[in-house]
GULUM-663698 format. One record per residue: x, y, z of N, C-alpha, C, O, CB in turn; residue number from 1; residue in one letter. Coordinates in pm, 1 decimal, decimal comma. Glycine has a CB too. Example, Ala and Ser with C-alpha at 12.3 -4.5 7.8 and 13.67 -1.06 7.14 Angstrom:
n.u  n.v  n.w  ca.u  ca.v  ca.w  c.u  c.v  c.w  o.u  o.v  o.w  cb.u  cb.v  cb.w  rotor  torza
1319,0  -569,0  780,0  1230,0  -450,0  780,0  1320,0  -330,0  780,0  1423,6  -331,9  846,5  1130,8  -447,3  904,6  1  a
1285,0  -225,0  708,0  1367,0  -106,0  714,0  1290,0  3,0  787,0  1340,9  113,8  803,9  1408,4  -59,8  572,5  2  s
***
This chain:
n.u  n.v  n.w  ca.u  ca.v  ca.w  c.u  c.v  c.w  o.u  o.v  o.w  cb.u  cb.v  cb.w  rotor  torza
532,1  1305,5  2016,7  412,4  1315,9  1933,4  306,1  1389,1  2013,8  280,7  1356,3  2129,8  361,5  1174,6  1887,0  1  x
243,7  1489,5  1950,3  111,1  1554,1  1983,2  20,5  1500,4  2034,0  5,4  1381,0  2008,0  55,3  1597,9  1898,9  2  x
-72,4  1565,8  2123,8  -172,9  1513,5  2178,9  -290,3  1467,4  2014,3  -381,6  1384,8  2013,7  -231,6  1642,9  2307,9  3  x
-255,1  1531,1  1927,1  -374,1  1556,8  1806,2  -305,7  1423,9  1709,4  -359,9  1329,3  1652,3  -370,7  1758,7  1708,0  4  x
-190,1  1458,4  1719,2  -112,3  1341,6  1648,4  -145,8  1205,7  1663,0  -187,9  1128,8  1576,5  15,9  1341,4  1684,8  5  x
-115,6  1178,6  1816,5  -175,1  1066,1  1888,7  -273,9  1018,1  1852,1  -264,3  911,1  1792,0  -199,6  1082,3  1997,7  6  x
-405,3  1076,3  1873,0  -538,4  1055,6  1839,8  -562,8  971,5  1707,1  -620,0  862,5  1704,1  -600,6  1187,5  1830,5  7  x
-501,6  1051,1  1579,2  -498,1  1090,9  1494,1  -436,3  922,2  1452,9  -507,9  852,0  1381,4  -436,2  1234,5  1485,8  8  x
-325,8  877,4  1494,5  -253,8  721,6  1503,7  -387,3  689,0  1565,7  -462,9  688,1  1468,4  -86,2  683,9  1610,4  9  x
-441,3  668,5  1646,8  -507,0  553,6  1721,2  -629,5  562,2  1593,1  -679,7  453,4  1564,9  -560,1  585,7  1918,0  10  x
-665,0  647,9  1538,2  -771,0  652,8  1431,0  -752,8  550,7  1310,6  -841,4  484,2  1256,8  -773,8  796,5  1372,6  11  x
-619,6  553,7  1281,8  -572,7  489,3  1167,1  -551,5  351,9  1234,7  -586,3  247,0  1180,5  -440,3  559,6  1095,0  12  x
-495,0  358,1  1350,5  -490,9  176,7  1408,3  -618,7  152,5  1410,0  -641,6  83,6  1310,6  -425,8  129,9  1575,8  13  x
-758,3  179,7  1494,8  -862,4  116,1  1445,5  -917,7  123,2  1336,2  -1009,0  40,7  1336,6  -934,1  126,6  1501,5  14  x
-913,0  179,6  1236,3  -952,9  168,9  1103,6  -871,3  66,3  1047,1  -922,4  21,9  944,3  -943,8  294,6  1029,8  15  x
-724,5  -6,2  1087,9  -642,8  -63,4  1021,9  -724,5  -178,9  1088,4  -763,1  -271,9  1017,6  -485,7  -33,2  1030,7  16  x
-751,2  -176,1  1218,9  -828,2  -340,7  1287,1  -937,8  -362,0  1282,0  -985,2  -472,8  1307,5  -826,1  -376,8  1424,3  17  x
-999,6  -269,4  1250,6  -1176,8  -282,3  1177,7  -1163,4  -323,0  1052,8  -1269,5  -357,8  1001,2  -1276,9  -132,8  1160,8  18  x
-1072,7  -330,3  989,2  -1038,1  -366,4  803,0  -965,4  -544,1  824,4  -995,7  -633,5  745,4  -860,3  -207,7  706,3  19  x
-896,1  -560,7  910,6  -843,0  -664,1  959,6  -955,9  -766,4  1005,4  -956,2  -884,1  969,3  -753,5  -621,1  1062,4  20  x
-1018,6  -729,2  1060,0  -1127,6  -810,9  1159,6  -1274,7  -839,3  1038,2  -1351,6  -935,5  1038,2  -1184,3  -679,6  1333,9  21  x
-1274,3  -726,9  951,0  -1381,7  -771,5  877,7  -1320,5  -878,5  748,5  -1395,3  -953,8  686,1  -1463,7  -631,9  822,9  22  x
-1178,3  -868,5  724,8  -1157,3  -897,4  661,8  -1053,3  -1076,7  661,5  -1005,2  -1144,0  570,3  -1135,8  -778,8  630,6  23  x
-1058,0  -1091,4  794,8  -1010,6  -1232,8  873,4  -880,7  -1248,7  833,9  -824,8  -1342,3  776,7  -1093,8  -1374,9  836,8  24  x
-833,3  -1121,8  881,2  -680,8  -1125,1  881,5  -633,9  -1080,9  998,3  -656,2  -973,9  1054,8  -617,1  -1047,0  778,4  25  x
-545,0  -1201,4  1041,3  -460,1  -1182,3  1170,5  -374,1  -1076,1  1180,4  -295,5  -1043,5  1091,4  -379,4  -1288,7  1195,5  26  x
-389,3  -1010,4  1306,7  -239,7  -902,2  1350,7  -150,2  -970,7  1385,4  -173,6  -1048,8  1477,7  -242,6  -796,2  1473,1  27  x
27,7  -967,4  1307,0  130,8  -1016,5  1363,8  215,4  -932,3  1433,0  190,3  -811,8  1432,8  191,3  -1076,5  1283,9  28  x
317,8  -978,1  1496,0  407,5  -849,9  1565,6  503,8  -750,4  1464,9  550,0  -636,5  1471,5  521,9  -922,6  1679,7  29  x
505,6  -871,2  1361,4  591,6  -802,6  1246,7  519,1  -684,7  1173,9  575,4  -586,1  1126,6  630,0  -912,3  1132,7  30  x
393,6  -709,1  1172,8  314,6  -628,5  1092,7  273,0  -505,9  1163,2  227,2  -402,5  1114,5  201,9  -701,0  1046,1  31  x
296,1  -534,4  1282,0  229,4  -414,2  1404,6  388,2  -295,5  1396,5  399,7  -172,9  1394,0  196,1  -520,4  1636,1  32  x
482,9  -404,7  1394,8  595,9  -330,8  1404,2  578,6  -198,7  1238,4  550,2  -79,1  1245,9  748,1  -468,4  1404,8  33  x
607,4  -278,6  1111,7  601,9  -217,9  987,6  487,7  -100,0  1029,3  542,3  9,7  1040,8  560,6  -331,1  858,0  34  x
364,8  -97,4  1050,5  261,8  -26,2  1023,5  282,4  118,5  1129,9  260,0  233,5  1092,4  125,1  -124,5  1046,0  35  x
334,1  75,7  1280,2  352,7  184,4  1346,7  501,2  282,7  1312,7  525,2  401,7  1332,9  342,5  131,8  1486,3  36  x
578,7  177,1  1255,7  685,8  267,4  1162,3  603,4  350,2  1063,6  589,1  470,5  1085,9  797,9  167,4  1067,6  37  x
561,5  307,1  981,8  520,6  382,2  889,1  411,4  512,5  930,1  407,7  616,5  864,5  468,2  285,8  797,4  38  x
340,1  490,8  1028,5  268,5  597,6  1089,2  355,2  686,8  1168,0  305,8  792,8  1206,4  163,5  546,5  1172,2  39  x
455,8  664,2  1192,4  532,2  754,1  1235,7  605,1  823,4  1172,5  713,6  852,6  1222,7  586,8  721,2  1302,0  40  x
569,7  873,5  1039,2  666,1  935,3  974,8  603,0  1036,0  887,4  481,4  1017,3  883,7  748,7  843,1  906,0  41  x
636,4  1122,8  825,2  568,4  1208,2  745,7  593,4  1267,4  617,1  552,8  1364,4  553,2  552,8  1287,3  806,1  42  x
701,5  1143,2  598,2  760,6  1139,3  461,8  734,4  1055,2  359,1  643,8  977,3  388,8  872,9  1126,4  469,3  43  x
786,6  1037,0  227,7  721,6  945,1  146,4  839,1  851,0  110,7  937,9  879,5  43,0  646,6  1012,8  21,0  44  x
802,7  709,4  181,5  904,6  627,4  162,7  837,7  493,4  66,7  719,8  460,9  52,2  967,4  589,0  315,4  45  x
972,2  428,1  5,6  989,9  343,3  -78,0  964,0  205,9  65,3  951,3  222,5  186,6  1151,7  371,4  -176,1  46  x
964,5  106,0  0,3  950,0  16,1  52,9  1090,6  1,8  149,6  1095,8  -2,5  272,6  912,1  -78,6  -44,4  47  x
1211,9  -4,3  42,7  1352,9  -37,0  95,3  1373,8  59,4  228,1  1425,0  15,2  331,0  1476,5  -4,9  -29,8  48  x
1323,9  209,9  213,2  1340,7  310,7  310,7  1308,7  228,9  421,6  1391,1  197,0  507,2  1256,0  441,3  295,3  49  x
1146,4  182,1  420,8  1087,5  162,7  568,7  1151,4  57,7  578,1  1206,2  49,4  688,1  930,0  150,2  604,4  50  x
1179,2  -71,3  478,2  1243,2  -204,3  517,1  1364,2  -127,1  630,4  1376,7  -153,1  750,0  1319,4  -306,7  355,4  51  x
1415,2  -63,0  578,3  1593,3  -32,7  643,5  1501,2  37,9  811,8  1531,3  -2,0  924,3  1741,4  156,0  499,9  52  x
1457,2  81,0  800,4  1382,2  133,5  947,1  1367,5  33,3  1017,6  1445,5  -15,8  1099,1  1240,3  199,4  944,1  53  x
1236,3  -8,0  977,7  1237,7  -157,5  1090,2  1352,9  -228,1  1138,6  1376,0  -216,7  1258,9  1172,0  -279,3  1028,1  54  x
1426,2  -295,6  1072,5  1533,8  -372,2  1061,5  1573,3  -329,8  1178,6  1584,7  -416,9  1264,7  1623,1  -362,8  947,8  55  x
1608,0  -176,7  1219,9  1668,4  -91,6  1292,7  1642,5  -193,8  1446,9  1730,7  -247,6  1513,8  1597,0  77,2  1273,9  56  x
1460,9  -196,2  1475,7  1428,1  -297,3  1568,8  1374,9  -446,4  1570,0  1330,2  -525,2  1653,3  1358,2  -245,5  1623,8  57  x
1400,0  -444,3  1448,7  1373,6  -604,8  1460,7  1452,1  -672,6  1262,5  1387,5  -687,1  1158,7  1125,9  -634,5  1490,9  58  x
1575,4  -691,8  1282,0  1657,8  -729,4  1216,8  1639,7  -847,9  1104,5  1701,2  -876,6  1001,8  1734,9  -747,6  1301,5  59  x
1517,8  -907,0  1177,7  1443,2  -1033,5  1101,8  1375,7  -1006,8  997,2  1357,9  -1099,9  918,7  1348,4  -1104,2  1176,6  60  x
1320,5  -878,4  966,1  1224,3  -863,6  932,7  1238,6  -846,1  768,1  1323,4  -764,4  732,2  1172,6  -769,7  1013,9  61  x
1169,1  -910,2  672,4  1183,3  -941,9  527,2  1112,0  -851,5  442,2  1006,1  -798,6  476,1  1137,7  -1076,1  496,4  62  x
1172,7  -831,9  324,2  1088,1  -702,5  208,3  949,6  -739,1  196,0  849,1  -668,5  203,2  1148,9  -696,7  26,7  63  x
966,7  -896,5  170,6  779,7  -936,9  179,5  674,7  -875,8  264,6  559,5  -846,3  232,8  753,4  -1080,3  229,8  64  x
751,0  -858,4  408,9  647,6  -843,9  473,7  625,4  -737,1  537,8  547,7  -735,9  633,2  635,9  -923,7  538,3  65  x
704,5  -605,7  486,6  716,8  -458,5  435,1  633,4  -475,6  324,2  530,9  -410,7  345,0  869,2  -398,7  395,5  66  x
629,7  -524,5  231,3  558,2  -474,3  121,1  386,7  -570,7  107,2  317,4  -552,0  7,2  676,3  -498,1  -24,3  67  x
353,1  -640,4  187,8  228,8  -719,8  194,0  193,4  -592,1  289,2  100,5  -528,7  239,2  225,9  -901,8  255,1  68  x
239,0  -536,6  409,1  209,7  -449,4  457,2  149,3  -335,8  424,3  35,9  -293,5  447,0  274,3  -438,7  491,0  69  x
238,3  -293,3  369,2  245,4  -171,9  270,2  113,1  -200,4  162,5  19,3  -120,8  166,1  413,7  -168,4  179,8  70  x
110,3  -290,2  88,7  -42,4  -323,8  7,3  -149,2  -304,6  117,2  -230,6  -212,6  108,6  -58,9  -501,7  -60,4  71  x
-149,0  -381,4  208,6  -260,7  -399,2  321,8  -336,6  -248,8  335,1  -456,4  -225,3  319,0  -182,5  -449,1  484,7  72  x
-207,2  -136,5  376,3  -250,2  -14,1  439,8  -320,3  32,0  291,2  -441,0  55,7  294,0  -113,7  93,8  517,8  73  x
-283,6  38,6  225,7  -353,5  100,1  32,8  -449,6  23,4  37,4  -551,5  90,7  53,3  -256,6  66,5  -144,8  74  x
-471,8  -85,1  31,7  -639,2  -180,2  56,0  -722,9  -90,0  113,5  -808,7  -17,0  64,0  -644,4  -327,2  173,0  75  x
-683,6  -106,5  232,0  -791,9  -47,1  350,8  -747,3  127,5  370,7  -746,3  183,1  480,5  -763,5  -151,2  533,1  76  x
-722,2  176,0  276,9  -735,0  348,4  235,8  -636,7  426,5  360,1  -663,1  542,6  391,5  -939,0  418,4  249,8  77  x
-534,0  359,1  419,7  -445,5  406,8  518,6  -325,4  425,3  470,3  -237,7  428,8  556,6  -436,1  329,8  624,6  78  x
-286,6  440,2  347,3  -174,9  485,3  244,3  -171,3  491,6  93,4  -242,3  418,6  24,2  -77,6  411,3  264,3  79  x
-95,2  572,1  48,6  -146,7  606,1  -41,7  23,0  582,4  -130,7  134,5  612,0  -87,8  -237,7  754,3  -18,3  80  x
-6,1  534,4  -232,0  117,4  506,6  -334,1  125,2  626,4  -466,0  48,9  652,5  -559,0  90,5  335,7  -408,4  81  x
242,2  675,6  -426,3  302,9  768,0  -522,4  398,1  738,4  -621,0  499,4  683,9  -577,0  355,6  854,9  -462,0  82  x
394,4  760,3  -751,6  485,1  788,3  -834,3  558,4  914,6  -894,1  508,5  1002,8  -964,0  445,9  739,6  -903,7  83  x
653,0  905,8  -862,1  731,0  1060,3  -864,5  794,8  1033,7  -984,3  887,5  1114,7  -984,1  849,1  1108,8  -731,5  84  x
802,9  957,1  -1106,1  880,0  964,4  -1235,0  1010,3  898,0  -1257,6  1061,5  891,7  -1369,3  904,2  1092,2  -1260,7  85  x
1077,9  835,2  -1121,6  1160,6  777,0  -1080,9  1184,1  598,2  -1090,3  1279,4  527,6  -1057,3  1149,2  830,4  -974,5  86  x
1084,0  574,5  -1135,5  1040,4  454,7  -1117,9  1015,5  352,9  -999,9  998,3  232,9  -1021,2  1101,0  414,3  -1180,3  87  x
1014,7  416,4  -857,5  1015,1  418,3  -780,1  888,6  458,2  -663,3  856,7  573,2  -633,1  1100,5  455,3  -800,8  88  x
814,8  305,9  -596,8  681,3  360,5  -549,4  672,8  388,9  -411,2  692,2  296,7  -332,0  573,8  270,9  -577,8  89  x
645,0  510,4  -367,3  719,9  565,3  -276,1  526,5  593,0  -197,2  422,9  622,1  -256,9  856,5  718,8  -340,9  90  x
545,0  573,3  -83,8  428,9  585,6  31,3  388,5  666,3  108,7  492,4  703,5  163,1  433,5  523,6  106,6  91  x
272,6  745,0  172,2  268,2  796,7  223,0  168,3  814,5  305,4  69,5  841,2  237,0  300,2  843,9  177,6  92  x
136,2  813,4  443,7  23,2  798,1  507,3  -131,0  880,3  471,4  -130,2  999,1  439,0  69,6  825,6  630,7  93  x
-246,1  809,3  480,8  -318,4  839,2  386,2  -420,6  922,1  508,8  -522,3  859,1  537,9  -371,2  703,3  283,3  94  x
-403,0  1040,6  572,3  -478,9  1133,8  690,2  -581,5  1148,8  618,5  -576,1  1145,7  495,6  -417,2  1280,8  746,8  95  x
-722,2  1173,0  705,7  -814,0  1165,8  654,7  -822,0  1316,0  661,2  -763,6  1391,5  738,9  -906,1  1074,6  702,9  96  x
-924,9  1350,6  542,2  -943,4  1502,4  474,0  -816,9  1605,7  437,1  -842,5  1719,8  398,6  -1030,6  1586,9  578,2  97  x
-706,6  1568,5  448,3  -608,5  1606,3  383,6  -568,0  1563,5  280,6  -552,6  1446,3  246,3  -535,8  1607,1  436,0  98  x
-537,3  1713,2  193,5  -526,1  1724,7  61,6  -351,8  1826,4  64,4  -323,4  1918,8  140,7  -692,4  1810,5  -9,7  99  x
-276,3  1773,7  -31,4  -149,7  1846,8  -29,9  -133,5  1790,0  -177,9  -188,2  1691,9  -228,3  -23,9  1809,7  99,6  100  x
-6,1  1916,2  -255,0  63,9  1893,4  -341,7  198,2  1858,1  -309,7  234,4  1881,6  -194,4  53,0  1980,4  -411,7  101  x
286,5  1801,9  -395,9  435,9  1806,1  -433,6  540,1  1876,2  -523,6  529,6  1855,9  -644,5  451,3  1715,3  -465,0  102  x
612,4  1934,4  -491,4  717,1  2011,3  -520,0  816,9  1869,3  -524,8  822,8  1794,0  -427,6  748,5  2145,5  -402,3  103  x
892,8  1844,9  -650,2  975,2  1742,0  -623,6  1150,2  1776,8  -711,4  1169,9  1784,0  -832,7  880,1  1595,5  -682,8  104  x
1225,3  1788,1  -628,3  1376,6  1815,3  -687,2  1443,4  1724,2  -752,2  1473,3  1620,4  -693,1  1467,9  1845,7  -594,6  105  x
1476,8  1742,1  -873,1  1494,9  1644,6  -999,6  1667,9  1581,0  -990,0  1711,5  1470,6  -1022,7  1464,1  1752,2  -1168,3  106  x
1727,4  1682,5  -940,7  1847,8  1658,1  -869,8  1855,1  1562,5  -748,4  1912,3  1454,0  -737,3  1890,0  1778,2  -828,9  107  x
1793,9  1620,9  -676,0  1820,4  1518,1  -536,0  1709,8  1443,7  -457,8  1730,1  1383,2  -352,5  1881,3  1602,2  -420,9  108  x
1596,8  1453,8  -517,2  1482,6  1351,7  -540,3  1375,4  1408,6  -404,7  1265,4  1360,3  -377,6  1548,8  1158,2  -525,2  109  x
1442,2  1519,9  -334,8  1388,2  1560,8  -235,1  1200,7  1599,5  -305,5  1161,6  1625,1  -419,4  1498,2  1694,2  -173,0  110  x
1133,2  1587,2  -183,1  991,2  1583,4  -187,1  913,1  1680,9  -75,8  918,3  1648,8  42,9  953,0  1434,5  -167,0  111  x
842,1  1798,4  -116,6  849,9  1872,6  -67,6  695,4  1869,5  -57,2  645,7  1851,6  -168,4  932,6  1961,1  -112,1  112  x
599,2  1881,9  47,5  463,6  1884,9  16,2  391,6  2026,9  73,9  421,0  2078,3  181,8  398,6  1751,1  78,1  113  x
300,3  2074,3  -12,3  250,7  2205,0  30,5  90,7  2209,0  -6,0  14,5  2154,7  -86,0  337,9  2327,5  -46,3  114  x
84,8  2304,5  99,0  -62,2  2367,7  29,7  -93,4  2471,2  -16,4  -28,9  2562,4  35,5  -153,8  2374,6  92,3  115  x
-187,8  2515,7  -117,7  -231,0  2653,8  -160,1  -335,9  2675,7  -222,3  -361,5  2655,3  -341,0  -154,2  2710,1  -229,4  116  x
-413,9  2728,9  -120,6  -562,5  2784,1  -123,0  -609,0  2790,7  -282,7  -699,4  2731,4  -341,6  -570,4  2949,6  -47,3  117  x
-497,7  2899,3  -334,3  -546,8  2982,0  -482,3  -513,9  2902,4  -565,5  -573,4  2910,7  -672,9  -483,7  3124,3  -528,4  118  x
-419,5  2806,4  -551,8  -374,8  2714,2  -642,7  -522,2  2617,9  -653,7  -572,1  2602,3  -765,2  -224,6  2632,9  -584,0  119  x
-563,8  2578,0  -575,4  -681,8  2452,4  -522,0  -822,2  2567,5  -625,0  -892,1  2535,2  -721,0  -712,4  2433,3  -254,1  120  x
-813,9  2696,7  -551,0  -948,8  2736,9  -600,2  -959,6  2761,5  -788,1  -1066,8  2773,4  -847,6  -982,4  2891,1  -509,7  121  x
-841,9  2764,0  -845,0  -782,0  2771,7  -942,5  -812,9  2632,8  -1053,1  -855,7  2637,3  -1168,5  -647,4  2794,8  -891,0  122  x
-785,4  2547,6  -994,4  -823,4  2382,0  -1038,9  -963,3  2422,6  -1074,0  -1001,6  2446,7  -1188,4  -813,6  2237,4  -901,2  123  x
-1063,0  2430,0  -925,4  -1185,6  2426,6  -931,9  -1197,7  2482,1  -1035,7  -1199,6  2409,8  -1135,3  -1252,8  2468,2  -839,6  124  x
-1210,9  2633,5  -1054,9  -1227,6  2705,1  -1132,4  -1243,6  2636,7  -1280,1  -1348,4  2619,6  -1342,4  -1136,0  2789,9  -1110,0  125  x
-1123,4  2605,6  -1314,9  -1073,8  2578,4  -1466,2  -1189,1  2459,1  -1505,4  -1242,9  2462,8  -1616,0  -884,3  2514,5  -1478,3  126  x
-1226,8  2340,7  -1395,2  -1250,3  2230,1  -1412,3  -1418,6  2313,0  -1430,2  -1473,4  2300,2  -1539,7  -1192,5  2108,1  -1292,6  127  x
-1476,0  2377,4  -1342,6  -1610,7  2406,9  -1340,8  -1642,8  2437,0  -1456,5  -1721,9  2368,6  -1521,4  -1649,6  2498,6  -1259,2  128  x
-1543,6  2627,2  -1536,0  -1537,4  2641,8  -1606,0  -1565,0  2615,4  -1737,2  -1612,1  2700,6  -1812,5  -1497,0  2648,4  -1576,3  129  x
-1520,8  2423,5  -1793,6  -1536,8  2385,1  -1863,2  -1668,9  2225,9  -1828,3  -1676,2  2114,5  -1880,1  -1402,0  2392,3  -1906,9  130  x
-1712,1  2262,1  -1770,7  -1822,3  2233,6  -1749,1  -1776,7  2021,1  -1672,4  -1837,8  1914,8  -1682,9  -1923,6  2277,2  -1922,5  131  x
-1650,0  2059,4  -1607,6  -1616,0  1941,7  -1535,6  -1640,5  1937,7  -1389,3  -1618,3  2040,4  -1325,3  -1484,8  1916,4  -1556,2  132  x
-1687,5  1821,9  -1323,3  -1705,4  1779,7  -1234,8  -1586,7  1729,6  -1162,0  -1558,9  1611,5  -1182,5  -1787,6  1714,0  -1258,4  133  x
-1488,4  1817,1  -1056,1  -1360,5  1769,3  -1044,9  -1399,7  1675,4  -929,6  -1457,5  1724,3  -832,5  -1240,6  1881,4  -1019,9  134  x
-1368,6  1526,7  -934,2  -1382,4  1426,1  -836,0  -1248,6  1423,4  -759,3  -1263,6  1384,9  -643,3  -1419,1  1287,7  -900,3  135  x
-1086,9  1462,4  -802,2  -1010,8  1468,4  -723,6  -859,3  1475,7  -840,5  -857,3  1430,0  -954,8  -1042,1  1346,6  -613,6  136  x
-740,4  1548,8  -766,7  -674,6  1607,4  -866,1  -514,5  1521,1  -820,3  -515,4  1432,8  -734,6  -689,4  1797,7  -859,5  137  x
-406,3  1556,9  -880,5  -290,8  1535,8  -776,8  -200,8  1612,5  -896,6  -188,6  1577,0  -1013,8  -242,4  1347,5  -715,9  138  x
-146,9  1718,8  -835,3  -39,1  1866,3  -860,7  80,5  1819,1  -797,3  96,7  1803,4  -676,3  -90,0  2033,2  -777,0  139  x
195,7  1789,3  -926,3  342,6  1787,3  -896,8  412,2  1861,9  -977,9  390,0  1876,6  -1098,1  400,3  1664,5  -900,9  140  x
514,5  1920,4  -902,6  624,1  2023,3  -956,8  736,0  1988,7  -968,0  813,0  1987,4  -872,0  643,6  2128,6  -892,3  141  x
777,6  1944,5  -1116,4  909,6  1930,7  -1113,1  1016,9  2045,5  -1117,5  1016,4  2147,9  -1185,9  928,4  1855,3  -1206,0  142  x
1118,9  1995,9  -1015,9  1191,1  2147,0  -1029,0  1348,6  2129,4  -922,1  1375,4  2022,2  -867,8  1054,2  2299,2  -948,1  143  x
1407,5  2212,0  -913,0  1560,7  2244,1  -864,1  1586,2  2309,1  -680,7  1628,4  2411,4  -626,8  1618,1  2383,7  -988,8  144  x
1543,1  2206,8  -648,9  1512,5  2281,6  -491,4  1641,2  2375,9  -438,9  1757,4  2365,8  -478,3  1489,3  2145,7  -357,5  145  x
1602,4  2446,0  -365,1  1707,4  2552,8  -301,4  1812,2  2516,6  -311,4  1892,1  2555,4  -396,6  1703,1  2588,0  -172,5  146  x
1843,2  2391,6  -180,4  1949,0  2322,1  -146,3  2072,3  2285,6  -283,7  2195,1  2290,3  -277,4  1879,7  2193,3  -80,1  147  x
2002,2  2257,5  -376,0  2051,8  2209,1  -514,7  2067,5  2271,2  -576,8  2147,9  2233,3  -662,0  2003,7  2142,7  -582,3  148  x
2001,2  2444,7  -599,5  2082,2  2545,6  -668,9  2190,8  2604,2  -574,1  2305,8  2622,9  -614,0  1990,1  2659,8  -723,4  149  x
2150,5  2633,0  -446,1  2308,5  2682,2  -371,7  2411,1  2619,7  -394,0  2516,0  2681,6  -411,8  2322,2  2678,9  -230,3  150  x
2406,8  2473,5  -399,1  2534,5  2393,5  -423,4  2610,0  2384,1  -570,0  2731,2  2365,5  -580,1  2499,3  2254,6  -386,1  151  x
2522,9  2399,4  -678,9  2553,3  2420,3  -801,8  2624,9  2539,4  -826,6  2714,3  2542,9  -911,1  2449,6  2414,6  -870,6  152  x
2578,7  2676,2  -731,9  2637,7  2790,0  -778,2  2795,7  2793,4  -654,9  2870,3  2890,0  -638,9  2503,1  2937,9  -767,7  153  x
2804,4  2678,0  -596,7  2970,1  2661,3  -521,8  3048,4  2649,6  -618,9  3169,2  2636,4  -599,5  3007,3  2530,3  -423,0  154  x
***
C-alpha cells in the first residue's frame, strides 16, 4: 500500500473512532479485523464476499458481525451501499471527495468503475439547464463487458 493510500486508511480509522467514541461504542478485535478488510479493498463486496475474507484470518467470525459492521461504516459515512439490480447489497469504501460511475456486466456481474469529465459536465449541464439544482447523481451502465463478448464469440 501507498504512502497516500496509507494516510488515506488512517483517515477513515479515525473518522471510524471519532464516530465510535462519540457514539459509546466499543472497538472489538472482530470488528477491527472486518473494517481493515474492508478498507483494503477496492472492490464492491456483498456481505458474504467480505464474510468469506475474514474467515480467511479469523474462522470464528459470524455474518452478524460482518454485517453490524458493515451498517456501522454507512452510519458514520465510511461506506457506501450499492444496488446493482441483482438483488444483492454490495459495498464500497466511501473516500472522501471521490466521485465515480459504474459500468456493470449483466453476464458476469463484473463492476467496472470510471470517471468522465464530459460525462459529469454533461449532468451539470442538463440539470442547470432545466433550472435544477444537482445535489448529487449516481450513473450505471448496464452492459456486456469485453471479457463476455470474447467468450461468446468462442
Amino acid at each position: 500500500m501507498g504512502a497516500t493510500a496509507e494516510h488515506d486508511v488512517e483517515q477513515l480509522r479515525a473518522r471510524l473512532n471519532d464516530y465510535m467514541a462519540k457514539h459509546g461504542l466499543r472497538s472489538t478485535e472482530q470488528r477491527r479485523l472486518v473494517t481493515e478488510m474492508f478498507f483494503a479493498t477496492s472492490e464492491h463486496l456483498s456481505i458474504e464476499d467480505l464474510l468469506d475474507r475474514v474467515r480467511i484470518e479469523e474462522p470464528k467470525i459470524g455474518y452478524a458481525t460482518v454485517y453490524r459492521t458493515l451498517k456501522l461504516l454507512k452510519e458514520c459515512g465510511l461506506a457506501f451501499e450499492r444496488h446493482f439490480g441483482d438483488g444483492v447489497s454490495r459495498y464500497e469504501v466511501a473516500w472522501q471527495d471521490e466521485h465515480h460511475d459504474h459500468l456493470i456486466c449483466i453476464e458476469c456481474e463484473k463492476i467496472i468503475e470510471f470517471e468522465d469529465d464530459a460525462i459529469e459536465e454533461l449532468q451539470h449541464n442538463v440539470a442547470s439547464g432545466l433550472g435544477f439544482k444537482l445535489v448529487r447523481h449516481k450513473l450505471e451502465l448496464y452492459g456486456v463487458c469485453a471479457d463476455c463478448q470474447a467468450k461468446a464469440q468462442d
